[in-house]
ZAMIDO-431355 format. One record per residue (C-alpha): x, y, z; residue in one letter; residue number from 1. Coordinates in Angstrom, 3 decimals, padded with zeros to 6 digits. Each point is the difference from the previous one (the first is absolute). Layout:
% residues N
<<X, Y, Z>, "a", NUM> ...
END
This chain:
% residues 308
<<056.431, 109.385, 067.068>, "x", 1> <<000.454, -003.417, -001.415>, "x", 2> <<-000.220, -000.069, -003.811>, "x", 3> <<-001.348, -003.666, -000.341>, "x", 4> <<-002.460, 000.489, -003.192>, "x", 5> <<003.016, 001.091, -001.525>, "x", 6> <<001.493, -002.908, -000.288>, "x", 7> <<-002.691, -002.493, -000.761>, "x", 8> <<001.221, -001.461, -002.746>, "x", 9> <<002.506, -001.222, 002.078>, "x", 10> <<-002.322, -001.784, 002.760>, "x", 11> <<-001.999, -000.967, -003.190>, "x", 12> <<003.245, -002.291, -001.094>, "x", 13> <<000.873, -001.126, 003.544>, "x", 14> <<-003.544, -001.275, 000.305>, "x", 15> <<000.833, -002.341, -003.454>, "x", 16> <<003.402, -001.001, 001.082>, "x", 17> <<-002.637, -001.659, 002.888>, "x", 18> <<-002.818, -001.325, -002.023>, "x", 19> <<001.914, -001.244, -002.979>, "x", 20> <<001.587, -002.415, 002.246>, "x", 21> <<-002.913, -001.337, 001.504>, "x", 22> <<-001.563, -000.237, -003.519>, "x", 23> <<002.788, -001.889, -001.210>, "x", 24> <<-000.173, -002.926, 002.836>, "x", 25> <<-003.743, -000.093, -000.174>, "x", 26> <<000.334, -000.681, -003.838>, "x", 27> <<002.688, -002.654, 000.330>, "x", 28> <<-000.746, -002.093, 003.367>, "x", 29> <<-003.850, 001.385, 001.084>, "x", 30> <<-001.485, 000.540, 002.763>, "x", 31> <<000.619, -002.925, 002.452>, "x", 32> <<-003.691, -001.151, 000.501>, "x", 33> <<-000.898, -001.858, 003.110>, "x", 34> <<-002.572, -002.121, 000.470>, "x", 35> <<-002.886, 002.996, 001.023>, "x", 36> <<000.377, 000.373, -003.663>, "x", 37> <<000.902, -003.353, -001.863>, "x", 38> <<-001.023, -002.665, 002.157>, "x", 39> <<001.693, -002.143, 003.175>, "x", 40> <<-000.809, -000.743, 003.587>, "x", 41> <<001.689, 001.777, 002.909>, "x", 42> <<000.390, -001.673, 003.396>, "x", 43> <<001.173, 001.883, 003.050>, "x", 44> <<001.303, -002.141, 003.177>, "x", 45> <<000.813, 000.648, 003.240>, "x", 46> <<002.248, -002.670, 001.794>, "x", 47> <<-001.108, -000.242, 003.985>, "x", 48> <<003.570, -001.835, 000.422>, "x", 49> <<002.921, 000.785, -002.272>, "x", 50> <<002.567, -002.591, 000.228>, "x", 51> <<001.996, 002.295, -002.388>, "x", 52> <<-000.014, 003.290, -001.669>, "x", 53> <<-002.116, 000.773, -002.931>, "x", 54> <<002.390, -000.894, -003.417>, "x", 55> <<-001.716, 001.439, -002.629>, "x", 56> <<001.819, -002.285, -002.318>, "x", 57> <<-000.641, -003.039, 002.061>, "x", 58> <<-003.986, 000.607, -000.316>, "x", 59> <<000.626, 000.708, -003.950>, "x", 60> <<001.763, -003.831, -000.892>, "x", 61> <<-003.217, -001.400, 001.980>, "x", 62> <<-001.824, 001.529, -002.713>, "x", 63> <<002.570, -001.409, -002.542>, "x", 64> <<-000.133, -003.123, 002.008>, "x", 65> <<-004.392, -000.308, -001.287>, "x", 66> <<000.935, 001.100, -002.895>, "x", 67> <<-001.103, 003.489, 000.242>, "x", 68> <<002.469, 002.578, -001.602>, "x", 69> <<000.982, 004.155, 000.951>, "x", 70> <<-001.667, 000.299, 003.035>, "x", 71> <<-000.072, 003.561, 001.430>, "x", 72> <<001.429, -000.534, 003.458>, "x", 73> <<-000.574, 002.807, 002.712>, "x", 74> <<000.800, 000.353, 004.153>, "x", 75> <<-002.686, 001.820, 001.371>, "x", 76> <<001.491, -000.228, 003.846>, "x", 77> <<002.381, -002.357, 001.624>, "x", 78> <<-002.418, -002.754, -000.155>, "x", 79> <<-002.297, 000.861, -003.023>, "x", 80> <<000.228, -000.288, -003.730>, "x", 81> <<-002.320, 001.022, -003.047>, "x", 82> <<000.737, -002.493, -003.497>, "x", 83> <<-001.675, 000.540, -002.950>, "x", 84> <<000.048, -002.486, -003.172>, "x", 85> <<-001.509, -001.679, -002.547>, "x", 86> <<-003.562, -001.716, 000.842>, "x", 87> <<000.117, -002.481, 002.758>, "x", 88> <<-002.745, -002.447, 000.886>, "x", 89> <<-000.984, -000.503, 003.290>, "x", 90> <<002.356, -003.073, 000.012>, "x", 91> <<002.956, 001.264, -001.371>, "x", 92> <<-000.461, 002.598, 003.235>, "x", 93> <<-000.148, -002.387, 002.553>, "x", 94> <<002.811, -001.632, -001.469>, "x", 95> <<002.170, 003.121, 000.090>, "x", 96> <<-001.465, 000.747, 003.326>, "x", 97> <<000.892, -003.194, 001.481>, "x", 98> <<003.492, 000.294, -001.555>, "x", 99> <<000.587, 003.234, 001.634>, "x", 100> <<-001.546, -000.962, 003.118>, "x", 101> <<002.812, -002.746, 000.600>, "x", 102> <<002.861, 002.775, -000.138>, "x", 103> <<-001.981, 002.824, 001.689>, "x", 104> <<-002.588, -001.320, 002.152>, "x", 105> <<-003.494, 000.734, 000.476>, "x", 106> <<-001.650, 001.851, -002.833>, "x", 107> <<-002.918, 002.252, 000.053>, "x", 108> <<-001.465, 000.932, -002.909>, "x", 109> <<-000.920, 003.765, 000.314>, "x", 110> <<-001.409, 000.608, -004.026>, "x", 111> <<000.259, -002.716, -002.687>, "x", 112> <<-001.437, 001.799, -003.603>, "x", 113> <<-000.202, -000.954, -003.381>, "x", 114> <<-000.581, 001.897, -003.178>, "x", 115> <<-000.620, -001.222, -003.035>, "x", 116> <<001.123, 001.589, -003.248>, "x", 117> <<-003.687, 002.012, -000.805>, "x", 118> <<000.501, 001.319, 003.179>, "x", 119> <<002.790, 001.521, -000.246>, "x", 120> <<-000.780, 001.229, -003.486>, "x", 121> <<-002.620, 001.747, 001.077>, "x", 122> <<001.680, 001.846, 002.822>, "x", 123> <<002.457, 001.003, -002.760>, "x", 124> <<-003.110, 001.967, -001.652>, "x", 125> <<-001.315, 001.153, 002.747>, "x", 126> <<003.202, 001.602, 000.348>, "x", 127> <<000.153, 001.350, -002.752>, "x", 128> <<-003.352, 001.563, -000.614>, "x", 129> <<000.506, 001.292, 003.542>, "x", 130> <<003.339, 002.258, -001.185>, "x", 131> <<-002.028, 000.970, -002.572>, "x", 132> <<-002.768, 001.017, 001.912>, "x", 133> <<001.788, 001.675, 002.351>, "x", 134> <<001.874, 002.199, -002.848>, "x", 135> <<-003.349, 000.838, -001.574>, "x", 136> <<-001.582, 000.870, 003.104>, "x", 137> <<003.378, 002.478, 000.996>, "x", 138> <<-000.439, 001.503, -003.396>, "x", 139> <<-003.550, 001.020, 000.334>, "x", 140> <<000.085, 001.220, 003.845>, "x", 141> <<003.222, 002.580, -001.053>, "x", 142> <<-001.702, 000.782, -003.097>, "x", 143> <<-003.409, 001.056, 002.098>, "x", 144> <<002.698, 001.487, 002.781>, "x", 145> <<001.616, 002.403, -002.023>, "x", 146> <<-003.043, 000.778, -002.092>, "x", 147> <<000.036, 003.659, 001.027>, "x", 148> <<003.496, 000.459, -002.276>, "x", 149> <<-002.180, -001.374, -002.896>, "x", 150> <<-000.488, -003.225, -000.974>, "x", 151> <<002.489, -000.282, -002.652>, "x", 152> <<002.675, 000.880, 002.670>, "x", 153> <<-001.464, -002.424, 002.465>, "x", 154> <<-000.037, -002.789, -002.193>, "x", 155> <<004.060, 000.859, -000.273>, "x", 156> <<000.300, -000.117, 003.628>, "x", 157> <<-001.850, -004.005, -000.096>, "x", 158> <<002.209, -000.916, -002.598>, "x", 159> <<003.327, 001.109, 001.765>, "x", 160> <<-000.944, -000.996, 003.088>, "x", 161> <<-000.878, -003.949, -002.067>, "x", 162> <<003.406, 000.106, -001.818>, "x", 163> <<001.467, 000.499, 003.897>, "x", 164> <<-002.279, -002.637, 001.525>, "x", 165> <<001.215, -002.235, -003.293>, "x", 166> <<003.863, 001.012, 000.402>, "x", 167> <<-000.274, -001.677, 004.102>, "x", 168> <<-001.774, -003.185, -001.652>, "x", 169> <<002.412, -000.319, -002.665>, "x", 170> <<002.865, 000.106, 002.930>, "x", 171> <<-001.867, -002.338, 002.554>, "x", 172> <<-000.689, -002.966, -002.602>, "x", 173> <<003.922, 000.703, -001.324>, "x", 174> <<001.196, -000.601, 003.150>, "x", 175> <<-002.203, -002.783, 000.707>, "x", 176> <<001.356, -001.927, -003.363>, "x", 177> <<003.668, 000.622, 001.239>, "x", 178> <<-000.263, -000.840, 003.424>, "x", 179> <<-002.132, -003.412, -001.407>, "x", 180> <<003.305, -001.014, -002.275>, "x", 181> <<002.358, 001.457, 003.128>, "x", 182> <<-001.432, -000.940, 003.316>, "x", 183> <<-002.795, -002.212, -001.391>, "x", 184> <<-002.733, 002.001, 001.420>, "x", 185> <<-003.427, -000.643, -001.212>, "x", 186> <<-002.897, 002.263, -001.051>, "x", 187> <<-002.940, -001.280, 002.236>, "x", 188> <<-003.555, 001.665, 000.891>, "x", 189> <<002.094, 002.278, 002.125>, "x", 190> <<001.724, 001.336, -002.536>, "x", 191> <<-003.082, 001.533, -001.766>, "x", 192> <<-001.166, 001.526, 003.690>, "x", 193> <<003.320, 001.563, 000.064>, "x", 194> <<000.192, 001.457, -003.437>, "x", 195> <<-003.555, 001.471, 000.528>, "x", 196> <<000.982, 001.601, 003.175>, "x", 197> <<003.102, 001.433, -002.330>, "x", 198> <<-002.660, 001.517, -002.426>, "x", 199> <<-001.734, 001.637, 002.652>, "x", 200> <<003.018, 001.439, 001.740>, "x", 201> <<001.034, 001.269, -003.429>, "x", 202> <<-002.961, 001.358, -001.061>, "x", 203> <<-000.315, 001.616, 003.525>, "x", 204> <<003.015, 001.841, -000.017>, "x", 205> <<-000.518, 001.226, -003.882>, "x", 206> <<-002.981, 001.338, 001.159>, "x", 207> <<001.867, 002.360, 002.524>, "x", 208> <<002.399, 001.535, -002.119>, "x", 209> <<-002.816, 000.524, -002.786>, "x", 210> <<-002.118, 001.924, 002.254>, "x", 211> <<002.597, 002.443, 001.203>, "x", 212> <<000.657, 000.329, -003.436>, "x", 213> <<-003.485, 001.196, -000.386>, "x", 214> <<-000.224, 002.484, 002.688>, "x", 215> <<003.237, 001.431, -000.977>, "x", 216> <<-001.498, 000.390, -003.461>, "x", 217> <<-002.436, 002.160, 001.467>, "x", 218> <<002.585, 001.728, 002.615>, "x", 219> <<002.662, 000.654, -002.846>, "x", 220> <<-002.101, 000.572, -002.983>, "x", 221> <<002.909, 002.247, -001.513>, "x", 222> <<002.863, -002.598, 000.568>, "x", 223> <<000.602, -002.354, -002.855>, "x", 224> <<-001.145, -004.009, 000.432>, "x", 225> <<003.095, -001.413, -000.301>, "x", 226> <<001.205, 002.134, 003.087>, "x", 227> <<-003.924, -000.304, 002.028>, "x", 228> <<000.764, -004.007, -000.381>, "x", 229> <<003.727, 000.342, 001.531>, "x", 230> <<-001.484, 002.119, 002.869>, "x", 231> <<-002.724, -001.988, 000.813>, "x", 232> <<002.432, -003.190, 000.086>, "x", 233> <<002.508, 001.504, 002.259>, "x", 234> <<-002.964, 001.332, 002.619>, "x", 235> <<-001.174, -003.599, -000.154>, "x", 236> <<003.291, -001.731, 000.091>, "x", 237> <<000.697, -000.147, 004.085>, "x", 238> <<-004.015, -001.176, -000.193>, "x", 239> <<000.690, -002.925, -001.833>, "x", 240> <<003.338, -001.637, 000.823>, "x", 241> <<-001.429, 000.526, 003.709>, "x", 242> <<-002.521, -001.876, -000.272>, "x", 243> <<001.304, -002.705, -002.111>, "x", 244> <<002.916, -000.133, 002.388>, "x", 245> <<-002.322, -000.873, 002.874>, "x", 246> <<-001.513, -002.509, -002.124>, "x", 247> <<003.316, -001.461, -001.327>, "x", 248> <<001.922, -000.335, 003.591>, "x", 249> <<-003.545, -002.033, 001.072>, "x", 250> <<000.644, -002.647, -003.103>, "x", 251> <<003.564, -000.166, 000.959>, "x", 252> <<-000.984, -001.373, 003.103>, "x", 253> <<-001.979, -002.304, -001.306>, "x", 254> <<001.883, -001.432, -002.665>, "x", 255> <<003.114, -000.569, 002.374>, "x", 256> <<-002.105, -001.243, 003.309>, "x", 257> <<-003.483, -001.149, -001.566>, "x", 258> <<001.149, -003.428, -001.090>, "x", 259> <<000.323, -001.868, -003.016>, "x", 260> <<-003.336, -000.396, -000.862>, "x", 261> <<-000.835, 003.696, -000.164>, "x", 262> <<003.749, 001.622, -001.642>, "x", 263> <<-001.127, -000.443, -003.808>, "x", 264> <<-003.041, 002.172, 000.966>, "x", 265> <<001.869, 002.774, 001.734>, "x", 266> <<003.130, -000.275, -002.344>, "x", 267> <<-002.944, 000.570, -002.698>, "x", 268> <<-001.510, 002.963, 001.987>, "x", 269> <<003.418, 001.356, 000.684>, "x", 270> <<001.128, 000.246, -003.805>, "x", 271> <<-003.351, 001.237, -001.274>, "x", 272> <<-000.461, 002.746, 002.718>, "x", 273> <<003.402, 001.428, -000.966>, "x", 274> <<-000.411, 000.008, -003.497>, "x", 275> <<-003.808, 001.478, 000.765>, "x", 276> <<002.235, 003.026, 001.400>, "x", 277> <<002.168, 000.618, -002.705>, "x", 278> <<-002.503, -000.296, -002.202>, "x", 279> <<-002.589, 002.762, 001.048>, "x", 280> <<002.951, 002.401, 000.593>, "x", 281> <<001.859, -000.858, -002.685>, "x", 282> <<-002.145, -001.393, -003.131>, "x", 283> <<-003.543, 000.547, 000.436>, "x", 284> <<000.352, 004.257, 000.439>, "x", 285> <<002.968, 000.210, -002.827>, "x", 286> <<-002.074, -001.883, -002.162>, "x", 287> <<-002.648, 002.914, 000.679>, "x", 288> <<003.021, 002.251, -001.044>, "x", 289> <<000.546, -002.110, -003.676>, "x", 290> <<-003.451, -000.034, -000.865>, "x", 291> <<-000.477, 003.641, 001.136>, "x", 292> <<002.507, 001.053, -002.255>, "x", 293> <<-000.470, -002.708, -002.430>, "x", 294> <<003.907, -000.842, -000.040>, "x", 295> <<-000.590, -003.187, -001.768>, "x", 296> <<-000.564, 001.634, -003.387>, "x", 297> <<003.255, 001.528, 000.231>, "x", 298> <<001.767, -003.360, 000.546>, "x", 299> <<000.662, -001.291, -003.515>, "x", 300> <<-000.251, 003.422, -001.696>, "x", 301> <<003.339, 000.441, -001.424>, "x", 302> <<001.422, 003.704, 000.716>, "x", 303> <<001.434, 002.660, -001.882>, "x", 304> <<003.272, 000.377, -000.818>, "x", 305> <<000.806, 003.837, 001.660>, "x", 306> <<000.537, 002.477, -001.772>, "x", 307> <<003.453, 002.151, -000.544>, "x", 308> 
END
């Protein structure tokens, strides 16, 4: 049988080589905001009669050209695009409109949106509070779950199961600053819908593992934790990876035939469903492990020399 508990000070570091990278580009460059969150207009276009293909730099020094600066330029199809920027006024669009119109045709306007900075403010806090929420929420439901071990024990099982859910956010949001300062993604409405779902999956598959845990606490009462925790891992292992295989190979698809205006989402999805996985199998039931055994006090206690 596969000894993973026994090592989980080692998936304990590989999990920080992940997140302290992450940490480190959303403390330098941020998270790349777009204008869901501080502000802008978006216009999407379709062009009935292309009399050329789509340039995404060609639309952007039409911006330049009225004076508007670091538009976000996306394809959305063959004859489609999606730009975001700073506020424009009606004018200023039917300027750039008109502009564009002369090198691609026909326009139709599917969506034209603007946000203004309170706006998007607000959505930031709604965010937020709703991460918070949701981690609150998780915490009491296992808590009441599990009562039946006690509710000192139970509480242990919420809080493990939060500093999993909290290990996939930390990833999702580093990734999200990298791939802003790399690829010059941007962290939009969907962004927060797909870190959600990530919570959930998490928190989903934690849940799993924890209650085989608890049955084989009941089944192996004469076993040692440490060893109930490995077992109940390795019965749920083909479980998990299973499912979040089938889930995985769907976002794949997606994110290499789905378009343009859907691959930050699914890219999103992707990362945070995988670390959701390696999480619940391999940080939220060792950390039941550590605090069983209450390793940590052993940490910085300096040892004994032996003996002759």
């Amino acid at each position: 049988m596969f000894n993973i508990v026994k090592r989980r000070y080692w998936y304990f570091v590989l999990s920080l080589l992940i997140i302290v990278p992450g940490m480190i580009a959303l403390a330098r460059w941020g998270l790349p905001l777009s204008i869901d969150f501080t502000g802008g207009t978006k216009l999407e276009l379709q062009f009935a009669q292309k009399t050329g293909a789509l340039e995404p730099a060609a639309i952007r020094e039409v911006y330049l050209a009225e004076g508007i600066a670091d538009p976000i330029v996306q394809t959305s199809g063959p004859d489609a695009v999606i730009i975001r920027s700073k506020d424009l006024s009606p004018e200023k669009q039917r300027a750039i409109i008109a502009q564009l119109e002369t090198t691609y045709g026909p326009a139709t306007i599917l969506s034209a949106e603007t946000v203004g900075p309170s706006v998007g403010l607000e959505v930031a806090q709604r965010a937020a509070q709703a991460v918070g929420l949701a981690a609150i929420g998780i915490l009491l439901y296992i808590t009441y779950a599990f009562r039946r071990l006690g509710w000192r024990l139970s509480f242990r099982y919420g809080t493990c199961a939060i500093v999993a859910m909290l290990h996939d956010v930390l990833v999702v949001v580093g990734a999200a600053a990298i791939f802003g300062k790399v690829f010059g993604w941007e962290v939009d409405a969907l962004f927060l819908t797909a870190l959600l779902t990530v919570v959930g999956f998490s928190v989903h598959d934690t849940i799993v593992v924890f209650d085989r845990i608890r049955e084989n606490l009941i089944v192996h009462r004469r076993l040692d934790f440490e060893t109930v925790v490995n077992h109940s891992i390795v019965q749920t292992l083909d479980r998990s990876i299973n499912t979040q295989l089938t889930v995985m190979f769907t976002l794949l698809a997606l994110a290499l035939f789905g378009g343009d205006t859907l691959r930050h989402f699914v890219v999103t999805l992707l990362i945070g469903v995988f670390s959701g996985t390696y999480s619940s199998i391999f940080n939220a039931a060792p950390l039941l492990v550590v605090w069983e055994n209450h390793e940590w006090e052993n940490l910085f206690r300096r040892r004994n020399p032996a003996t002759a």
